[in-house]
C-alpha positions in Angstrom: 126.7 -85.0 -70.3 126.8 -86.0 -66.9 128.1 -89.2 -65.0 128.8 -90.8 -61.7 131.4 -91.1 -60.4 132.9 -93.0 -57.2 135.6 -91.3 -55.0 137.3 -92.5 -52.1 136.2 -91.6 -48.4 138.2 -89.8 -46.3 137.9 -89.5 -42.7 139.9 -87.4 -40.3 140.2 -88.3 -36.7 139.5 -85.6 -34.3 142.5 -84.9 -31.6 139.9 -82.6 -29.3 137.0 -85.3 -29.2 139.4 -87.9 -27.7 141.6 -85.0 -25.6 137.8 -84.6 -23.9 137.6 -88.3 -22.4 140.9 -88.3 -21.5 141.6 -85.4 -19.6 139.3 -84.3 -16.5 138.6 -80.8 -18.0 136.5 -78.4 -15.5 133.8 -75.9 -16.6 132.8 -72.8 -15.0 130.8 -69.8 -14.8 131.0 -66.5 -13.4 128.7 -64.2 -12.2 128.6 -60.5 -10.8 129.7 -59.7 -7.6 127.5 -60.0 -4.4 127.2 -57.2 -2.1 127.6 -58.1 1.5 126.9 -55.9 4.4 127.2 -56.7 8.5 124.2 -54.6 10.3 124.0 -55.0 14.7 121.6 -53.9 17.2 122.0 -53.0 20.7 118.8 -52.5 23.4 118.6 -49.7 25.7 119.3 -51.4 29.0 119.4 -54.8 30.1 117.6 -55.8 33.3 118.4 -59.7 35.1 115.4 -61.3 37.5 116.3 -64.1 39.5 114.6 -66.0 42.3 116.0 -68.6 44.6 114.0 -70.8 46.9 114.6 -72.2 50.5 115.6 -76.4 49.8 113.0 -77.4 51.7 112.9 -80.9 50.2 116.5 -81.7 51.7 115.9 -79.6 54.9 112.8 -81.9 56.0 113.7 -85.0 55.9 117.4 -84.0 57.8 114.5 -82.3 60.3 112.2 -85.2 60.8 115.2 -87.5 61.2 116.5 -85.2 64.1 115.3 -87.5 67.2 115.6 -84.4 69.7 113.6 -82.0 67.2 111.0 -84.6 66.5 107.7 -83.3 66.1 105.3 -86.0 67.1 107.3 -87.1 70.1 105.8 -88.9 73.2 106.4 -86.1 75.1 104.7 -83.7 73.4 101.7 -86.4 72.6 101.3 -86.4 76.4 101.3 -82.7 77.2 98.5 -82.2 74.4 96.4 -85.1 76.0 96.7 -83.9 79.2 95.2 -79.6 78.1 93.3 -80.5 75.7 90.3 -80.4 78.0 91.2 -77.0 79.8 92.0 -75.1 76.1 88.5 -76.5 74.9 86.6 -75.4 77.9 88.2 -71.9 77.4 88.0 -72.0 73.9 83.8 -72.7 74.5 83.5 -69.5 77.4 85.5 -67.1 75.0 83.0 -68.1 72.3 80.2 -66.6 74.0 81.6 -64.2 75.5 80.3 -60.5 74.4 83.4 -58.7 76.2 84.9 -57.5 72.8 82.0 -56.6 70.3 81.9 -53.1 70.2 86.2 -52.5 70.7 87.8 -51.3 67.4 91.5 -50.8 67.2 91.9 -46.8 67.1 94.9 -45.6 64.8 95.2 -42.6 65.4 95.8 -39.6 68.4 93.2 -39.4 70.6 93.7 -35.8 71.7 93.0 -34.9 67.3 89.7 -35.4 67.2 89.2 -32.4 64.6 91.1 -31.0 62.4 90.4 -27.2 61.1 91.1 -27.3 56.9 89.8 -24.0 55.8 88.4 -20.9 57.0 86.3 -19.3 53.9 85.4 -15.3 54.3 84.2 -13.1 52.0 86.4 -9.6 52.4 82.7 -7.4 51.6 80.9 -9.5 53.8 83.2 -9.6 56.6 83.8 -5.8 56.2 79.8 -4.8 56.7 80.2 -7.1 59.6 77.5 -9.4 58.4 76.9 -12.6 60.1 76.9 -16.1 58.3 73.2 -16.8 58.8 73.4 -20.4 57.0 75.7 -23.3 55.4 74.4 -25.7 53.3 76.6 -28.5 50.8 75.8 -29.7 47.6 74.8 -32.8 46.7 78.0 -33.7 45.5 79.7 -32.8 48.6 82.3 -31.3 46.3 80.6 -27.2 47.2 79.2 -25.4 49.8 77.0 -22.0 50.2 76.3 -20.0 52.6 74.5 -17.1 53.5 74.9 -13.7 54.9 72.9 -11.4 56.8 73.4 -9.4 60.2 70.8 -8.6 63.1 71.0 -5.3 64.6 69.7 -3.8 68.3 67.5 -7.5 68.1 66.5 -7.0 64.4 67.9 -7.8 61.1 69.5 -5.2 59.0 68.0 -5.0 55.9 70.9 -4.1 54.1 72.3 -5.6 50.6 73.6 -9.3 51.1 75.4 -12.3 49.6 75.0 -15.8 49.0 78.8 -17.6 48.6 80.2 -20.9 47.3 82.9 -22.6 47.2 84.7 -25.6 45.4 86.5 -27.1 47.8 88.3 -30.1 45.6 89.2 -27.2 43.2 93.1 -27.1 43.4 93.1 -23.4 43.6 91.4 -22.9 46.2 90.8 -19.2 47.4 89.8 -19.1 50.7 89.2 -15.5 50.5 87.7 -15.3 47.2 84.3 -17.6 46.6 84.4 -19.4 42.9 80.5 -17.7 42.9 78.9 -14.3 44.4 75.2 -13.7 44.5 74.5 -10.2 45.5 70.9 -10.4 47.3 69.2 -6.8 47.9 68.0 -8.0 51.4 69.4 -10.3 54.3 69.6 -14.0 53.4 67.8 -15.7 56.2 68.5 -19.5 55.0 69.0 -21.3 52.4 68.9 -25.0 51.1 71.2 -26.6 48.3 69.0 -29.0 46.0 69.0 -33.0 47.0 69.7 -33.7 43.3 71.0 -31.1 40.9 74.5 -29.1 42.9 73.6 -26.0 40.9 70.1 -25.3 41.9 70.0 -23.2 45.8 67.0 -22.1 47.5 66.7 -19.2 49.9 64.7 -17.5 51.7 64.8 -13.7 52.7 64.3 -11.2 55.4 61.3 -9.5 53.2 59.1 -13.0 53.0 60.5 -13.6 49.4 61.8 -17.1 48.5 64.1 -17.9 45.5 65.9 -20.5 44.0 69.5 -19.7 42.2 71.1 -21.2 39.3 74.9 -21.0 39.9 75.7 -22.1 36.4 74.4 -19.1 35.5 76.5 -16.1 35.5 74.5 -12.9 34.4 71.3 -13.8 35.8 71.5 -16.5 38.5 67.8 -15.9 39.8 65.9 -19.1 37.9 62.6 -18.1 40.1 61.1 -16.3 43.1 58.0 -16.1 45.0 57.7 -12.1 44.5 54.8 -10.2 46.8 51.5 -11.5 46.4 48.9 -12.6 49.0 50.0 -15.7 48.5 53.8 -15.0 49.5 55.5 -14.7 53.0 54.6 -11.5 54.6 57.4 -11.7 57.3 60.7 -12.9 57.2 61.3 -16.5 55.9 63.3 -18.9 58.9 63.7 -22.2 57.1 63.6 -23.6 53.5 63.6 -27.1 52.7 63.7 -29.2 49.2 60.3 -31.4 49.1 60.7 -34.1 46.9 56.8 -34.5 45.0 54.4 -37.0 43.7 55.9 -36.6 40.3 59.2 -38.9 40.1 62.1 -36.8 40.2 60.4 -33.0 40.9 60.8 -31.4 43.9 59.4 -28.2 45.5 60.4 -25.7 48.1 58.6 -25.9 51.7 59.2 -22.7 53.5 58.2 -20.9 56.4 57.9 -17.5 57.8 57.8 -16.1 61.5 53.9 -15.5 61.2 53.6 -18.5 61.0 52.8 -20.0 57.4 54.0 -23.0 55.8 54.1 -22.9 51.8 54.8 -25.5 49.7 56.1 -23.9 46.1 56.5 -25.7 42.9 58.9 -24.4 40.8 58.3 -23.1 37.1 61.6 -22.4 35.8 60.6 -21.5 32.3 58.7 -18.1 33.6 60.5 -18.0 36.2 58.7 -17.9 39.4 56.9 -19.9 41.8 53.6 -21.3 42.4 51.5 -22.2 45.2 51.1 -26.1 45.9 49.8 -25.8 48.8 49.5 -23.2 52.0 49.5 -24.1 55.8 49.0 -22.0 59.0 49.6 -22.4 62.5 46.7 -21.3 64.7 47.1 -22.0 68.7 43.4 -22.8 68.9 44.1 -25.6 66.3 46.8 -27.4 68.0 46.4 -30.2 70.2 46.6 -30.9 73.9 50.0 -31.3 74.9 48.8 -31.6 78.5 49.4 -28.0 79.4 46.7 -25.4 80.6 47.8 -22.3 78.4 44.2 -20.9 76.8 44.5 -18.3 74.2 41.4 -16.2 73.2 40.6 -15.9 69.8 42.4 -16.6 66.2 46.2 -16.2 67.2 48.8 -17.9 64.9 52.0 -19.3 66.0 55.7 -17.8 64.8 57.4 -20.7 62.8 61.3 -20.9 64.0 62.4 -24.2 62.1 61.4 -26.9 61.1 62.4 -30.4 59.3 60.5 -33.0 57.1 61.1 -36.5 57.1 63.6 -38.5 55.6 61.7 -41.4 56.2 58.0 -40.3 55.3 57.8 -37.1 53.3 54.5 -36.1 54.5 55.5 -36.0 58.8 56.8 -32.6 59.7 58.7 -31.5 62.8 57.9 -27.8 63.4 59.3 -25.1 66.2 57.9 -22.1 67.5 58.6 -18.6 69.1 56.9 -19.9 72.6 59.0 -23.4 72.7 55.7 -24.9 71.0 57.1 -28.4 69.2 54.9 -29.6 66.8 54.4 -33.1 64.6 52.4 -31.7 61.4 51.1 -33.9 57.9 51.3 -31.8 54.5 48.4 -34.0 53.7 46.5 -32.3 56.4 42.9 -31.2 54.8 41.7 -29.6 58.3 40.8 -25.7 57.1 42.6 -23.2 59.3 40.3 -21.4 61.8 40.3 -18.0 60.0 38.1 -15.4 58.0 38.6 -15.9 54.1 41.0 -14.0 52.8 42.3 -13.3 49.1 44.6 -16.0 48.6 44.5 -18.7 45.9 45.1 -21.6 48.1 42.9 -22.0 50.9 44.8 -22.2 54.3 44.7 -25.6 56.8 45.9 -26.4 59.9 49.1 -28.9 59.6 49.2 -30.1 63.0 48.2 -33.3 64.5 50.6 -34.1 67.7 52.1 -31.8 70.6 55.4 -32.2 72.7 56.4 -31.3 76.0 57.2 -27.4 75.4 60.5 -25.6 75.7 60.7 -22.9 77.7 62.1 -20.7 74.7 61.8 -20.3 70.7 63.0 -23.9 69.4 66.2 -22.4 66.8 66.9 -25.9 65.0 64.9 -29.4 64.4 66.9 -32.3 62.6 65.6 -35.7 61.8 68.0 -39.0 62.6 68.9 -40.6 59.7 69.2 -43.9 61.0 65.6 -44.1 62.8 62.4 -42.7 62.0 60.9 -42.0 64.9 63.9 -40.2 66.5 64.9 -36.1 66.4 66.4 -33.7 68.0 65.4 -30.3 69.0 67.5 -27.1 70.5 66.9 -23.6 71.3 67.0 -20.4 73.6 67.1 -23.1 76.7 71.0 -23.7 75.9 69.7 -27.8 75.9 69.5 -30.3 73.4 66.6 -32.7 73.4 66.4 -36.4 72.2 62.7 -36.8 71.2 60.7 -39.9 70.1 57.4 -39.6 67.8 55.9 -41.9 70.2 55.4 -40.0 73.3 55.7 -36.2 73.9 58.3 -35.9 76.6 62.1 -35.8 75.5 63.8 -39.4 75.7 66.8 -37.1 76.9 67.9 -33.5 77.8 71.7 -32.5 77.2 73.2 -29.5 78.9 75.0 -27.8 75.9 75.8 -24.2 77.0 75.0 -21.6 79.2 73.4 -19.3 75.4 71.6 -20.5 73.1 72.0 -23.0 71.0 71.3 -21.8 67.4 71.5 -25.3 65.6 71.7 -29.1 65.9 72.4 -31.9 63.6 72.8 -35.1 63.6 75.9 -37.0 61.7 75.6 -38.6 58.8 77.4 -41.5 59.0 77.5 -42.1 62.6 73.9 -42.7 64.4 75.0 -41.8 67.8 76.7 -38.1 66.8 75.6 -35.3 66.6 77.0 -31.4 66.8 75.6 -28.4 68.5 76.5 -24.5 67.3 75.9 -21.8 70.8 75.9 -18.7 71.2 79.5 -18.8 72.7 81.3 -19.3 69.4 81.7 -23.4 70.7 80.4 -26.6 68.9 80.0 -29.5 70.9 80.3 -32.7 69.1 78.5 -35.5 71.5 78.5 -39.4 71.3 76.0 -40.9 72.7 77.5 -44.5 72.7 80.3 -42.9 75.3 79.8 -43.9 79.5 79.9 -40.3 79.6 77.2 -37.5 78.3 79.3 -35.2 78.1 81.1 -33.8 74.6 83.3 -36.1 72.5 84.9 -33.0 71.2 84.1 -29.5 71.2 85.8 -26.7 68.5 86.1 -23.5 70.8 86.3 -19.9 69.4 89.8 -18.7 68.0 90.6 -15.0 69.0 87.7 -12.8 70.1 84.4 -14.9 71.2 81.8 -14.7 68.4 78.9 -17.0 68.4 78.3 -20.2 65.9 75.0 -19.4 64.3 75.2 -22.6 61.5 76.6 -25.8 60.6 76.3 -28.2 58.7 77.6 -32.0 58.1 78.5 -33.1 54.1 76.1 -35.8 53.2 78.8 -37.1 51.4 81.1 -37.5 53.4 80.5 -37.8 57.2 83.8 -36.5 58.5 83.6 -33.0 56.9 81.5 -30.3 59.1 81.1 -26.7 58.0 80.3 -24.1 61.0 79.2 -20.5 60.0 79.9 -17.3 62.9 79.0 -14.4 63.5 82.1 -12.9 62.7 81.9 -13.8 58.8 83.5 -16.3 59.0 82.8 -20.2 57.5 85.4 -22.9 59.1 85.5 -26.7 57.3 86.5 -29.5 60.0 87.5 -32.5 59.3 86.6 -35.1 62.2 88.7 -37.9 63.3 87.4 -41.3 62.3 86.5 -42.0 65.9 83.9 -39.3 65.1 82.7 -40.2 61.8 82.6 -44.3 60.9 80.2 -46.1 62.1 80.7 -48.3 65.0 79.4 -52.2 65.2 76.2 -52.4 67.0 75.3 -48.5 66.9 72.1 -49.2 65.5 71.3 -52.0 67.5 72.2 -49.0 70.8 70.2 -46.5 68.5 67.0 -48.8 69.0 67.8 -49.4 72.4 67.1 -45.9 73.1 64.6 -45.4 70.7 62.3 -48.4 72.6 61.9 -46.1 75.9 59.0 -44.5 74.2 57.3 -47.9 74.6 58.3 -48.9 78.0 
């Protein structure tokens, strides 16, 4: 049914097969269109820096080559040869010569010694015509208090009070209007800002009371007071001072009274008040030769008028009296005081161990030099200023400072040889003892009608800031010139000078 059969093959050349290796065809592709896009920045401000130095590598050698500007010439050779001898010998003398150790080069006017910056007043206090009866700064040197009270026909005036401060490196200052206001129910007699914590103020009053003010506080300021006890202050309290205590850190309040009691106070400030440490009294049967003949028959204490503990040993005590007594007295003193029991917790002993020459006056102000320990000064009724020296118990040196009194006296801070004096005829003489002359270094005199200085005080902080208080109301900050206030080279070495007349 089926067979095979053989055809013919066939084959057809391919025209586009050969028309590819002949011809140089080109392929392509296409593809979608790019995006393109031109972006540009431009900076704020363009700044150019260029520096350009002297050619000093083709100015040398053009120099050195410069026969009549030669450095090392003959000439020149011999002229050094021939001084060299002289300028040494000089050179030797000026070495050991002392001529210039204590100059300094002074910048600034000499007629400017101070400079008044503020004058702080409070309007209710000025209007009573109350007196500024004390000026103390903080410990930060940033604030200072100060105290009012007014004395009337030779008494105080018992009449309501303040106690004022004010932030002096607050930029809105109100000169008229203190940043704090304590009103006291009695004349503030003194007061003392703590060493350590700028809040904390003590203060003593005209009824014998002592206190200690939180200023942080603004309802209740009063953190604790001594109240009336027979342990308390039964006159009015003259001087307060922070005691620093055995336990690190603590400190109580010293204070003393015109009849003649010195209490030492530590402070409980969670109830609030104040306890008896320990209790001193001045009796003039119990203190010691001074080489006078002045007898007194039986038990008769001695009025306290200031006072001032130690910087250097916080157990020596300096203390003034009514009749110009001076006294050295230890709060470790265990002596009991030659008087009949009486109902007091704290038995009574006598403090002092050493008598100076008397004044012939009450003794207004004692203050320790902070630059020696065995050196203080004393002022009072007398109108002088006396240079004392633990060692002996006349006066090193006796300073005319006014015809008054002289209410207060304190040495500078910063420099060892200054110290200021408040009188009773409104001035404060500044004095420097490293001068040729005795005489003041600068004195601030009254402005308008006379009123006398009754306080001031130096910042601890800084040396060149003095607060004086007056009896018009009236609180004026200084500021001293720094011929008045930074230290001088060899002041201390002049400070011992002086100091080593007790032992000649």
């Amino acid at each position: 049914m089926f067979s095979d059969e053989h055809q013919m093959s066939v084959s057809i050349e391919s025209s586009w097969t050969k028309c590819q290796h002949l011809a140089q065809e080109s392929r392509g592709c296409q593809t979608r269109v790019i995006d393109s896009t031109e972006a540009g920045v431009q900076s704020v401000c363009s700044v150019m820096r260029s520096t350009q130095t002297d050619q000093q590598d083709h100015l040398s050698p053009k120099f050195l080559q410069d026969q009549q500007h030669e450095l090392h010439s003959e000439r020149l050779k011999e002229f050094v040869h021939r001084v060299e001898a002289a300028v040494i010998r000089e050179l030797v003398r000026n070495a050991k010569s002392h001529a210039f150790d204590d100059f300094q080069v002074n910048w600034e006017e000499r007629n400017q010694k101070v400079l008044c910056l503020h004058q702080l007043q409070h309007p209710k206090a000025v209007e009573r015509c109350l007196h500024v009866t004390s000026v103390s700064w903080t410990c930060t040197g940033a604030s200072i208090a100060c105290a009012y009270g007014r004395m009337a026909e030779g008494d105080w005036n018992q009449d309501k009070s303040y106690v004022c401060m004010w932030n002096l490196d607050h930029g809105g200052l109100k000169p008229q209007q203190a940043d704090v206001v304590i009103n006291v129910s009695t004349a503030v007699t003194c007061l003392c800002c703590h060493p350590k914590q700028p809040a904390l103020i003590a203060g003593g009053l005209y009824s014998g009371e002592v206190l200690v003010w939180d200023t942080s506080q603004t309802t209740d300021p009063v953190l604790a007071q001594t109240g009336m006890s027979a342990d308390s202050h039964r006159e009015p309290v003259c001087q307060v001072t922070w005691v620093p205590l055995n336990t690190k850190g603590e400190f109580g309040v010293l204070s003393a009274c015109s009849g003649g009691r010195l209490l030492l106070w530590t402070l409980n400030s969670e109830q609030g008040r104040f306890d008896v440490k320990s209790a001193f009294i001045l009796i003039q049967q119990q203190i010691p030769s001074c080489g006078t003949n002045f007898k007194v028959q039986g038990t008769v204490t001695v009025g306290v008028t200031s006072m001032d503990l130690s910087t250097w040993d916080p157990d020596t005590l300096i203390v003034g009296s009514e009749g110009g007594l001076l006294l050295r007295c230890s709060l470790s003193s265990q002596t009991p005081a030659a008087l009949p029991p009486e109902s007091q917790s704290v038995p009574l002993r006598a403090p002092a161990v050493f008598s100076f020459k008397p004044g012939s006056g009450p003794v207004h102000s004692i203050h320790y030099s902070p630059f020696h320990r065995n050196l203080f000064l004393s002022a009072g009724t007398d109108g002088l200023t006396h240079l004392h020296s633990l060692l002996q118990n006349n006066p090193l040196l006796s300073l005319r400072v006014s015809d008054t009194y002289v209410f207060k006296v304190q040495w500078s801070p910063s420099r060892p040889l200054v110290f200021a004096a408040a009188t009773g005829q409104g001035e404060v003489q500044i004095f420097d003892l490293s001068g040729r002359s005795l005489r003041p270094a600068a004195t601030i005199g009254p402005e308008g009608v006379q009123k006398a200085a009754t306080c001031l005080a130096f910042n601890g902080q800084n040396g060149g800031l003095l607060a004086v208080g007056g009896s018009d109301g009236m609180v004026s900050v200084w500021k001293l010139s720094t011929d008045l206030s930074e230290q001088k080279p060899s002041e201390t070495h002049f400070l011992e000078q002086i100091a080593n007349q007790a032992a000649e």
